[in-house]
Every structure is written in C-alpha cells, then in structure tokens.
C-alpha positions as CSV (number, residue, x, y, z in Angstrom):
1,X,118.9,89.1,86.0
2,X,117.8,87.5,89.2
3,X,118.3,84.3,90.3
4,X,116.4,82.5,93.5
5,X,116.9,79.1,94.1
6,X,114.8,77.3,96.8
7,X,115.0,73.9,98.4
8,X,112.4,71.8,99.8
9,X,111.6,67.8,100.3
10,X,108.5,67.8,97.8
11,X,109.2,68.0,94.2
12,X,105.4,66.4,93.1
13,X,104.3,69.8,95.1
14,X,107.6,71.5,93.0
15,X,105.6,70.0,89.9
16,X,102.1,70.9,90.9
17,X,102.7,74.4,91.0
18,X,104.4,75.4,87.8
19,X,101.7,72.3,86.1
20,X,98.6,74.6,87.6
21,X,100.0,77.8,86.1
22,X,100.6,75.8,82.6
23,X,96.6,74.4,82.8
24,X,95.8,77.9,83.7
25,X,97.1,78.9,80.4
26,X,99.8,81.6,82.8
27,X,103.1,79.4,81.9
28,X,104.8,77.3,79.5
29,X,107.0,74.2,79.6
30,X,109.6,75.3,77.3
31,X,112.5,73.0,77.9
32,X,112.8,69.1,79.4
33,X,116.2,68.0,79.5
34,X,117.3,64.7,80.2
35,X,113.8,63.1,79.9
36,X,112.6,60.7,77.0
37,X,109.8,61.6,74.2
38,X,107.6,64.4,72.6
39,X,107.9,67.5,75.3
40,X,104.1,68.2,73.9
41,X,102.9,64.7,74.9
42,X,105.0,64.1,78.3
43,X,102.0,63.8,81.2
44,X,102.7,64.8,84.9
45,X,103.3,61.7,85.7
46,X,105.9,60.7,83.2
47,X,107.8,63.7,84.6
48,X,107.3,63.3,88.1
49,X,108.5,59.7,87.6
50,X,111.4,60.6,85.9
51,X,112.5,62.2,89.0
52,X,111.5,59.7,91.4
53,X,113.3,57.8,90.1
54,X,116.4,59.2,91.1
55,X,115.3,59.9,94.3
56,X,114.5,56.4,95.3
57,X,118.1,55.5,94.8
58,X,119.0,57.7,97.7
59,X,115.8,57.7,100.1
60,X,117.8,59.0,103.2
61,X,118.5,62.6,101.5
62,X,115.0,63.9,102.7
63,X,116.2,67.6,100.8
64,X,116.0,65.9,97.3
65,X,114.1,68.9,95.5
66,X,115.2,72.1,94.1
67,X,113.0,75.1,92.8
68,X,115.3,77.9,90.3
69,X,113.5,81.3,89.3
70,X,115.3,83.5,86.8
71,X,113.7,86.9,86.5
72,X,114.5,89.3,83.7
73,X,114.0,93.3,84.0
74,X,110.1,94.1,83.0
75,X,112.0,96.7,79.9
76,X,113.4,93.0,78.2
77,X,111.4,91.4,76.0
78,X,113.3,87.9,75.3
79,X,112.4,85.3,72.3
80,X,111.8,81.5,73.2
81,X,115.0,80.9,72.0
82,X,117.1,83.1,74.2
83,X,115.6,82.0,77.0
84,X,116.5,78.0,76.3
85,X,120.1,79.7,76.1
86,X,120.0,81.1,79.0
87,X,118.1,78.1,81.2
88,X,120.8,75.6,79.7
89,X,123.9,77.5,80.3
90,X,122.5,78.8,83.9
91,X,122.3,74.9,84.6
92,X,125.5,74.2,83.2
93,X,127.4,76.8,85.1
94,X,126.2,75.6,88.8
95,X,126.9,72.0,87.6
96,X,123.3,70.7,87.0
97,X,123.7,70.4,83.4
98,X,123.5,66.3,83.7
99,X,120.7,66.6,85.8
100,X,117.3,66.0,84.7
101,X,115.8,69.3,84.8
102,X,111.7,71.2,83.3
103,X,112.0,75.1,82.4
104,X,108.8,76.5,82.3
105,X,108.3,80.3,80.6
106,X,105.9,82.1,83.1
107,X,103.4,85.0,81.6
108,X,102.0,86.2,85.0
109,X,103.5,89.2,86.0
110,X,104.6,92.2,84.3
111,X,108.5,90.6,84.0
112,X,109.5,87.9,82.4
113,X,110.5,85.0,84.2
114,X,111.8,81.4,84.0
115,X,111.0,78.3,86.6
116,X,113.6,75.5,86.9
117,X,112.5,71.9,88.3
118,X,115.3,69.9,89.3
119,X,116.8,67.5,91.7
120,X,120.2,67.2,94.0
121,X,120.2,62.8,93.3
122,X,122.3,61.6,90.6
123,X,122.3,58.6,88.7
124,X,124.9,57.3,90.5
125,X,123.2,57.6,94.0
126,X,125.4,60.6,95.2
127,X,123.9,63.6,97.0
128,X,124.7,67.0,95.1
129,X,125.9,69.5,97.6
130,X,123.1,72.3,97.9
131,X,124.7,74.3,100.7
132,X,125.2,77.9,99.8
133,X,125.0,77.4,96.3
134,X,123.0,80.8,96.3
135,X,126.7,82.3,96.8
136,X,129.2,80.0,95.9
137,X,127.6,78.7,92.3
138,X,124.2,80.7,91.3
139,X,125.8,84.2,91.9
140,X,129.3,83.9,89.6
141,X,126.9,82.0,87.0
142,X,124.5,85.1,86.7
143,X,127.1,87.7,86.6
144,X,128.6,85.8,83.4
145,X,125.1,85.2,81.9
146,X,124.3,89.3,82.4
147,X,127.4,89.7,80.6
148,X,127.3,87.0,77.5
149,X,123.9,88.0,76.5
150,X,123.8,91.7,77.1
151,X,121.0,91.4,79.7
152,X,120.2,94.7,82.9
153,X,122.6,93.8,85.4
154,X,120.7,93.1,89.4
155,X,122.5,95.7,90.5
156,X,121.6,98.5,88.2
157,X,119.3,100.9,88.9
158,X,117.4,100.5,85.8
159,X,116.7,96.9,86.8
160,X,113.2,97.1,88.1
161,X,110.6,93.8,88.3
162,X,107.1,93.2,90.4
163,X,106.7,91.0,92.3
164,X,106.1,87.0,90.6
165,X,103.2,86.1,92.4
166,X,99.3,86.9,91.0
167,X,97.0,87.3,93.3
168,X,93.6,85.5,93.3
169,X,90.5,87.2,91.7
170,X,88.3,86.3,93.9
171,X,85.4,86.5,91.4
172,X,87.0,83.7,89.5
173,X,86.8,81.8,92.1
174,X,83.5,82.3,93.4
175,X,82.0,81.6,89.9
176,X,84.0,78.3,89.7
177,X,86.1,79.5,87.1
178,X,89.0,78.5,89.3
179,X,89.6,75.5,91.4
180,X,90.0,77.1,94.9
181,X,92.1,74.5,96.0
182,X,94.6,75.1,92.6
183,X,94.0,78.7,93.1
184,X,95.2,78.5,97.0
185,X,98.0,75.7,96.3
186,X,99.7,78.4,93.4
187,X,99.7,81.3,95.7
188,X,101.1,79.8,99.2
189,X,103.6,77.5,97.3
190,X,105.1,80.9,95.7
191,X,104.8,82.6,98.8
192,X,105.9,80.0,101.4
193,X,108.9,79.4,98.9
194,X,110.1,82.9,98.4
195,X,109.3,85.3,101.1
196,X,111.5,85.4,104.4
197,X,108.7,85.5,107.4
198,X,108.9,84.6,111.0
199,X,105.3,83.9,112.5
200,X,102.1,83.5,111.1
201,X,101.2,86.6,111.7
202,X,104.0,87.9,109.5
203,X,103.2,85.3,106.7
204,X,99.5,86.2,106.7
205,X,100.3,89.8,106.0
206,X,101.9,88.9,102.9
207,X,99.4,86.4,102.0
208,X,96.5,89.1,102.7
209,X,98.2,91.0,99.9
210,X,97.7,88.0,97.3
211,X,93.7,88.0,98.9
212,X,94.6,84.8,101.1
213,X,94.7,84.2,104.6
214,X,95.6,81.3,107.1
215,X,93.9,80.5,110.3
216,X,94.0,78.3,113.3
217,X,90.6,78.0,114.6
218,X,89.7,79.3,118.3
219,X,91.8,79.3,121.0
220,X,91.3,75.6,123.5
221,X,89.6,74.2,120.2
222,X,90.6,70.8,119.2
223,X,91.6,72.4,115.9
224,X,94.4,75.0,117.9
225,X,95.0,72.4,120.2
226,X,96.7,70.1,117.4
227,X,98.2,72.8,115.6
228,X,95.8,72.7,112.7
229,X,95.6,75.2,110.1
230,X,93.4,76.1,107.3
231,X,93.3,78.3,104.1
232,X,90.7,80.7,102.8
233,X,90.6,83.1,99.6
234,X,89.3,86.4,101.1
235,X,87.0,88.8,99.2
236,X,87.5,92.4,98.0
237,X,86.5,93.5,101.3
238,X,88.6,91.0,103.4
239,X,85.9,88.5,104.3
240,X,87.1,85.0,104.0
241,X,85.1,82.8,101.0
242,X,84.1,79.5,100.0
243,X,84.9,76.4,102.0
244,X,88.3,76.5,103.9
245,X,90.9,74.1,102.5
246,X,93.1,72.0,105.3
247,X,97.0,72.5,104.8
248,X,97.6,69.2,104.7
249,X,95.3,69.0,101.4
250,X,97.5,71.4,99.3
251,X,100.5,70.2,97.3
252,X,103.4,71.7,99.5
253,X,102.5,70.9,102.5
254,X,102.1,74.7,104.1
255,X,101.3,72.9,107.9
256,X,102.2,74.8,111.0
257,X,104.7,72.1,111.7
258,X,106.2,72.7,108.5
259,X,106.0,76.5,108.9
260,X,107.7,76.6,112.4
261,X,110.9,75.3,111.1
262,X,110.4,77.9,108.6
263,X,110.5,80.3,110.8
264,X,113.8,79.8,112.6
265,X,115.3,79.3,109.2
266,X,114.4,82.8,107.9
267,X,115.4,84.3,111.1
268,X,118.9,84.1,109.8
269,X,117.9,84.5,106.1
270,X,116.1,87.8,106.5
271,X,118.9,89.5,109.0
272,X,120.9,90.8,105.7
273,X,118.1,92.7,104.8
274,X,117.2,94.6,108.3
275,X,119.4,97.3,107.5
276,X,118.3,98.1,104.0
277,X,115.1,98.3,104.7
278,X,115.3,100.5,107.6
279,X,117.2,103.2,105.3
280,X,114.3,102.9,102.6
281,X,111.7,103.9,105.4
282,X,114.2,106.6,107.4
283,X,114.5,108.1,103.5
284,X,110.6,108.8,104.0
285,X,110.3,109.3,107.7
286,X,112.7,112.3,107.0
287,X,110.3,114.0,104.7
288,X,107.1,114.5,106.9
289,X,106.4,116.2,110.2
290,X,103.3,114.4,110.5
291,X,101.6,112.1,107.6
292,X,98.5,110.7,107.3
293,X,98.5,106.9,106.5
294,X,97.5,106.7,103.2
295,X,100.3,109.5,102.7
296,X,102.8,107.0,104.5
297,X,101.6,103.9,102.3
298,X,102.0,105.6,99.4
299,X,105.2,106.6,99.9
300,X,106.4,103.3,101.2
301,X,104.4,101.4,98.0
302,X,106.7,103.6,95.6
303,X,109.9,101.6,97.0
304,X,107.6,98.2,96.6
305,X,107.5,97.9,100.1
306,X,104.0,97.1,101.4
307,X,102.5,98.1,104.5
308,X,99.6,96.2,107.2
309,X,98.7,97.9,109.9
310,X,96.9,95.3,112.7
311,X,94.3,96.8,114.9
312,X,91.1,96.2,116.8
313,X,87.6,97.0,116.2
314,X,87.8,99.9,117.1
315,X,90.3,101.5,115.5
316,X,93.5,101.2,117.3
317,X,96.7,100.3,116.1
318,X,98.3,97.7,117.9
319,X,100.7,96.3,115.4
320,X,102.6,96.9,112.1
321,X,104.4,94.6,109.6
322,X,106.7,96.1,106.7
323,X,107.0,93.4,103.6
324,X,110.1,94.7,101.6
325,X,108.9,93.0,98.1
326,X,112.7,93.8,96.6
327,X,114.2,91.2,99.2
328,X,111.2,89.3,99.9
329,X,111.5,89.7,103.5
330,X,109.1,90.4,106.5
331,X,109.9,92.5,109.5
332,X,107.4,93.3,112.5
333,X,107.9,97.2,113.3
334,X,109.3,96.5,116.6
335,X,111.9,94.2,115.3
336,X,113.3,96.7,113.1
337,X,113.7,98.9,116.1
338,X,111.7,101.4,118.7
339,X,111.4,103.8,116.1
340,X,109.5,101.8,113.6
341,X,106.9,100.2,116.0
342,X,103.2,100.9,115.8
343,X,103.1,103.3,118.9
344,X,106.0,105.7,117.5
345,X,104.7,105.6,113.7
346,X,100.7,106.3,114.5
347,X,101.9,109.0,116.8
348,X,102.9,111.1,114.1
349,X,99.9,109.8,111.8
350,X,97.8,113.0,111.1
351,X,94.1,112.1,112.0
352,X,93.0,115.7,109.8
353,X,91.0,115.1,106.7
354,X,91.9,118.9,105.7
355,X,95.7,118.7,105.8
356,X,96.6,115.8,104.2
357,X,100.5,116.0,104.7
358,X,103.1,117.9,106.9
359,X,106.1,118.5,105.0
360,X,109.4,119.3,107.3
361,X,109.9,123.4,106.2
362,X,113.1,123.9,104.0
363,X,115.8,126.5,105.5
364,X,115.5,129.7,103.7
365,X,119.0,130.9,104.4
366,X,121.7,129.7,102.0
367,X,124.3,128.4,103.9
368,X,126.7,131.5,103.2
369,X,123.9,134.2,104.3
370,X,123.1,132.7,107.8
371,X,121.5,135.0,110.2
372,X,124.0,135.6,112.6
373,X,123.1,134.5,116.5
374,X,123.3,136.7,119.7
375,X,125.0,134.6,122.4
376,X,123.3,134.7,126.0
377,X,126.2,137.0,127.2
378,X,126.0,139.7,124.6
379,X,122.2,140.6,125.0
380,X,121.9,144.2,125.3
381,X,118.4,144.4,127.3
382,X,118.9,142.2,130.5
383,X,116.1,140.9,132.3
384,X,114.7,143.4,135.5
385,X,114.6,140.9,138.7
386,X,112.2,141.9,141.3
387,X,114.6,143.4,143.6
388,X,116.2,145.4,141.2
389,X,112.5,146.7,140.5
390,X,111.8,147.5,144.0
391,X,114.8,149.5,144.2
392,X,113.4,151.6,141.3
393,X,110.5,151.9,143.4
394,X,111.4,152.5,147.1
395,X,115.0,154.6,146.4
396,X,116.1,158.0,145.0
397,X,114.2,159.3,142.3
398,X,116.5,159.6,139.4
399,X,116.9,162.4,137.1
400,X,115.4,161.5,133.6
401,X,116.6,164.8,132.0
402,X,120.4,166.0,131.5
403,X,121.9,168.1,134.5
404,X,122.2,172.1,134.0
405,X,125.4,172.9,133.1
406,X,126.8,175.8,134.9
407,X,127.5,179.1,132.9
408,X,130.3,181.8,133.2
409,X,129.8,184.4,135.3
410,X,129.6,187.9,133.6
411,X,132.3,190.7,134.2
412,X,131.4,194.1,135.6
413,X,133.1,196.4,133.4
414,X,134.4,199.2,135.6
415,X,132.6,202.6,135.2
416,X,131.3,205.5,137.4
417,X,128.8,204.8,139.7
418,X,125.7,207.2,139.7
C-alpha cells in the first residue's frame, strides 16, 4: 500500500474534486465519519459545512485542509468492507480518528484506490500538527496496515500501480458530454496536488500527458504582464480546444501566484528522488550505442517514466523533461546532470529509418579465455624510419643468400710421377 497525504488551504476545492469524480459515476463516497444523517442523502454543502465549521473556530491556521490517497497493488481486488477497515484504522493510527473525515472508493485507474477528506481544526480550536507527518505518522501506520491485513508491501517488487489520474477524452468533451471546466478542475487538482514540478514548463509536460495545457498569453500582453494564466483541453493532435478556462475559475486555485510557491516547495521535495531516477535512465543509456527516439521512449515508458522532448518548428531539440511517474517528480535533463540534457541525449539519437536500434556488442571471450595482448615492447616487426630506409638504399649491398662455406682441401696421395 501507498499512502500520499497532501495539504493545502482549500478543502471546498478538496471536496470538489473527489464530488466531480462521484457525479461522473468514477468514485464512491463510502465512509463519512463524524458527520450527522443518511451518507446517501448528505448534499455537498452539508459536508462542506461540516468542515467549516471547524475551521472558523481557528481562522488564523490558513493550512486547514488535508487530502490522504491510499493506493492498493493493481493484482488486489478488495471488498467495500475491507476497505472501511482499512480507511478507519489508517485514520486512527496518525491520530485523525476524532476528526471529521469523507472516504471516497475511486474506479478510475487500473488500481484500486481510496481518497481521504479531512481537516487539521479540532473541536476544541487547537491546530493539529501536520509537519512531517508523511514520516513520522503515515509511514509506521502503513507498514502495520500491510501487515494486519495481508496486503503487497510498497516496497516489493510485485507491488506495481499506474498512475491515479485519467486523462480527458477530448471527444467527450467536445460533444458536451463533459463539463470542460469539471473535466479541467479534476485533472490539475490531481496533478497540482501530487506531482513534484518546478516551472511551468515542467508542470505542463505532465499536464500534456493528461491532454491539458496551461498558458500565459504573449509576451508584454496585459494577460503576461499580471501573471495571468489560462487552461485548455488539447486534442489528439495537440491543438488546444474549446474556450480557455481562467485559473482563478477552477476549484483549487491553480494561479501562477499559487504555483510559484509551489515551485520552491518541490525544489526540496523532489531532491530524494534525483538519484533514483538517474540510475533508471543510466540502466538504459547503457544498452544502446545509438537509439532512435521512439526506441528511447519505449524503453524509458517500461519503467513508467515519461518522456517530452521541446523543440522548434523545425525540428530541433532544444529541451527535455523526464516525469518519473513512480515518485511523481519532474526533472529538466540538464538538472539531472550534463549527461542527460537535450544536446548529449539527441546526439546519440539515430536519425536512420533502416536501423532502428544500436545495441552495445557483447564480448565474445569468456573471461577465462581472453586473448592474450602484445605489449608495445614485445612487437617483433618494428617500424622502418626513413633513415634507416635510406641506409638500405645508399649503403652496402647485403648478402640475401647464406655465405659458402669453405671445403677441405684434398690430399695428394704419393705415387710415381709419369
């Protein structure tokens, strides 16, 4: 099981989300503990008054809201009652089980997952402590819950889930079988809430994935002048859609304001996860020569890392964003280091259409049948220099046949002479 808890100033836009995905038929409310009345016949209101209620009795705590996922492993297939267990004693353990709090089953990914609405106000006016609770509360409270009810642990290799967040059909949309603004406001919540980026470049790259995009306007527009931002559903070809919705418009609030404190929050939250993902990518930087791209995507996709490459009309890459899906972060190639930026990777992208990868060649020689290697000083032919050639020329001509080797004189045998 994993466990995510998020924190934010906005628990109507908390509400909103996990009440769009309930009208949209993709979640359920399944538990609502601590409030009054039929579950089936509470409105939004009655829950969202319920908390602000609580809230108002300490109206100087401007962090008041808190957002919980649980994910399961996609192989576990958990009954309605287990996973009222679980959400209790989960609650319980990290000290939230006085606390009015909504659990809400989502159906719309391929693993099954729980969303927890709570807040940090008590009844008594006292501000919970939310600091590190990631480490100090939520992590010893899912190790014990993997263990009680037999669940994949996190870190087991068999624990595998996608990623929680559908992206829009933009055909839905465009036929009015979606409210774009419900459509937008459930995708950036999820993403703005869970994903680790630093710019907006960085956060558009993910959104792009979810068929979403965010932009500024012009440059010396009054729109970019006053840090305006709006939000479009793309098509399947990456053309924006529809009419534009303003930032201010959607639920949680996803203006650049907002997003800028953002991003020097998740420049400390994503640094545990630099490493990590740098070995994932040297793993498949050291099985190519030369790749093409869609070889290099591929590759990367099959570790549920995703991949946009930036670049101009006409073709040149002048930037490249990783988005590790497993840790939810976002790293800019150059930040990861020289050797992941766009100039290093695309210089090894293969441009042919006939060879579609370059595998590094495997050593033939078992390591205990190694050709052995001549060393400079033992090489039997030595290179002829020039003078020694002109020597060959200009001196003695040298004998290229053995010498004659004397023979022994015969005796005269002694005898008469005629």
């Amino acid at each position: 099981m994993v466990a995510k808890i998020s924190t934010g100033k906005s628990i109507r836009g908390m509400l909103h989300y996990n009440e769009n995905k309930v009208i949209a038929g993709e979640a359920r409310l399944i538990i609502a503990s601590g409030f009054a009345g039929d579950i089936e016949k509470m409105t939004f209101q009655n829950k969202l008054q319920r908390f602000n209620h609580l809230t108002m009795l300490k109206p100087n705590v401007k962090t008041n809201a808190m957002h919980i996922s649980l994910n399961f492993d996609s192989s576990e297939k958990l009954t309605l009652e287990t996973l009222q267990q679980i959400a209790t004693t989960y609650m319980d353990k990290i000290g939230f089980g006085d606390q009015p709090f909504l659990v809400y089953r989502h159906d719309d990914s391929a693993h099954l997952h729980v969303h927890i609405v709570s807040t940090n106000i008590t009844a008594a006016a006292q501000r919970m402590d939310l600091h590190d609770i990631g480490r100090k509360l939520s992590e010893p409270a899912r190790k014990a819950i993997e263990q009680e009810f037999h669940l994949i642990r996190a870190e087991s290799r068999k624990f595998k889930h996608e990623p929680g967040i559908k992206a829009i059909d933009p055909e839905k949309v465009k036929y009015g079988h979606l409210p774009t603004k419900r459509a937008l406001s459930n995708v950036i919540t999820a993403v703005t809430r869970d994903y680790k980026f630093t710019s907006l470049a960085e956060l558009n790259a993910v959104l792009k994935g979810f068929n979403v995009i965010a932009t500024r306007g012009e440059e010396h527009t009054q729109m970019f002048e006053k840090k305006g931002l709006m939000y479009s559903i793309l098509d399947t070809k990456g053309n924006a859609i529809g009419v534009p919705i303003k930032s201010s418009a959607l639920y949680c609030k996803p203006t650049l304001r907002n997003l800028e404190k953002k991003f020097e929050r998740n420049e400390e939250k994503r640094k545990p996860y630099k490493d990590e993902l740098k070995q994932s990518i040297d793993k498949i930087l050291k099985k190519y020569n030369q790749f093409t791209k869609p070889t290099f995507q591929a590759e990367l996709k099959m570790n549920n890392i995703g991949l946009v490459l930036r670049q101009n009309e006409q073709g040149f890459i002048y930037g490249i964003t990783f988005i590790d899906h497993r840790t939810k972060s976002v790293f800019n190639g150059s930040d990861l280091g020289k050797a992941y930026s766009a100039k290093t990777l695309t210089e090894r992208f293969s441009d042919s259409d006939q060879v579609k990868t370059y595998l590094k060649p495997i050593n033939p020689w078992p390591s205990y049948l190694k050709p052995e290697t001549v060393s400079p000083a033992k090489t039997y032919l030595e290179p002829i220099t020039q003078t020694n050639y002109l020597n060959d020329l200009l001196g003695k001509p040298q004998q290229d046949y053995p010498p004659l080797i004397p023979g022994r004189k015969k005796r005269r045998k002694k005898g008469l002479r005629i």
